[in-house]
C-alpha positions in Angstrom: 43.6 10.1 67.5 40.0 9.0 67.3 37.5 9.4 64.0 35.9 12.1 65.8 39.7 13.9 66.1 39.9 13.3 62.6 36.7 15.0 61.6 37.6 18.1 63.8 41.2 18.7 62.2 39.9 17.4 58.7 36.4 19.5 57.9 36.4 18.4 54.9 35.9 14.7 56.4 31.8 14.1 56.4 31.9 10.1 56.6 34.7 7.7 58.0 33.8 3.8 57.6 34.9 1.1 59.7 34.3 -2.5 58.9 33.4 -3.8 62.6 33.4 -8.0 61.1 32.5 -10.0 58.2 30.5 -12.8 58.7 30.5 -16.1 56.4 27.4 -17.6 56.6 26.6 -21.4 54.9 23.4 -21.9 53.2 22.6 -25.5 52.4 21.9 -26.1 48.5 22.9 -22.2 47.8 25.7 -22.8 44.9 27.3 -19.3 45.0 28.1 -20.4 49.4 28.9 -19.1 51.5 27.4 -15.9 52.1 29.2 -12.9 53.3 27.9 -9.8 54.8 30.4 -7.2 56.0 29.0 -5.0 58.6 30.6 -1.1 58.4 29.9 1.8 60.8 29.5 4.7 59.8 30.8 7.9 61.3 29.2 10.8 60.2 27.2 14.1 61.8 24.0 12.5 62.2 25.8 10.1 64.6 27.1 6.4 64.1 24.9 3.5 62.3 26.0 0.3 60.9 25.0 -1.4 57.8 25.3 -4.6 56.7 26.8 -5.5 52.5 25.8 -8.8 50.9 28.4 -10.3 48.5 25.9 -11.8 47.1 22.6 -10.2 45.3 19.0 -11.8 45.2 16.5 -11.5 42.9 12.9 -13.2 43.9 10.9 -15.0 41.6 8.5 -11.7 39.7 10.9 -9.1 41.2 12.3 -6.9 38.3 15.8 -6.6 40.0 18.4 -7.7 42.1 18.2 -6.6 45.9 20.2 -5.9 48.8 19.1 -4.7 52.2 21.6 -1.9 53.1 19.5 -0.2 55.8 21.6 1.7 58.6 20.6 -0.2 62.0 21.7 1.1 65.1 24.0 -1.8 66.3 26.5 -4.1 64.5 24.1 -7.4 65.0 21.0 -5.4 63.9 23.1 -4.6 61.1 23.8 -8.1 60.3 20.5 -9.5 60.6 19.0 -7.2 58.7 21.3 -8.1 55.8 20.5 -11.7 56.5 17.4 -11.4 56.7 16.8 -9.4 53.5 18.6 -11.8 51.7 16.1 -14.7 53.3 13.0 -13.0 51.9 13.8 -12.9 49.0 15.3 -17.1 48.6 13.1 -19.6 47.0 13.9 -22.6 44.9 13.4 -19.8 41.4 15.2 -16.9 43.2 18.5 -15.6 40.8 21.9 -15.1 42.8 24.7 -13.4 41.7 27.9 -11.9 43.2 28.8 -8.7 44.0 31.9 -7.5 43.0 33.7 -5.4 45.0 31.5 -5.6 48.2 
């Protein structure tokens, strides 16, 4: 039985979430290494996507909070370079880190 069988016996079912990797990434000097992104796909009406989840949360130096980019991409490694990335903009020597719990 695929997701889409699922959906089609279970109405009720709008989303189904698959976690296609996680990815451990070292980051020299970073003291909360390494980080993690685990990349989902999401199943849903509007068709699939996959979005990338830090375990770890920036904020850059004269931003007023912490940041993650969770924007849906349209493959798995768009997915995980747009969490890495997001993550890179925002690193500088007075950047604040801090984990994410449950990721």
């Amino acid at each position: 039985m695929t997701e889409t069988d699922l959906q089609r016996t279970h109405t009720r079912i709008s989303e189904i979430r698959e976690i296609v990797g996680i990815y451990e990434i070292d980051i020299q000097d970073l003291p909360y290494s390494p980080l993690k992104i685990k990349v989902k796909q999401i199943l849903n009406a509007s068709g699939d996507s996959y979005i990338g989840y830090a375990n770890l949360a920036i904020k850059g130096k004269g931003c007023l909070d912490f940041y993650r980019n969770t924007h849906p991409q349209k493959t798995r490694e768009d997915a995980l370079r747009n969490a890495v990335d997001g993550f890179f903009n925002y690193l500088s020597d007075e950047s604040e880190i801090k984990a994410v719990k449950d990721w």
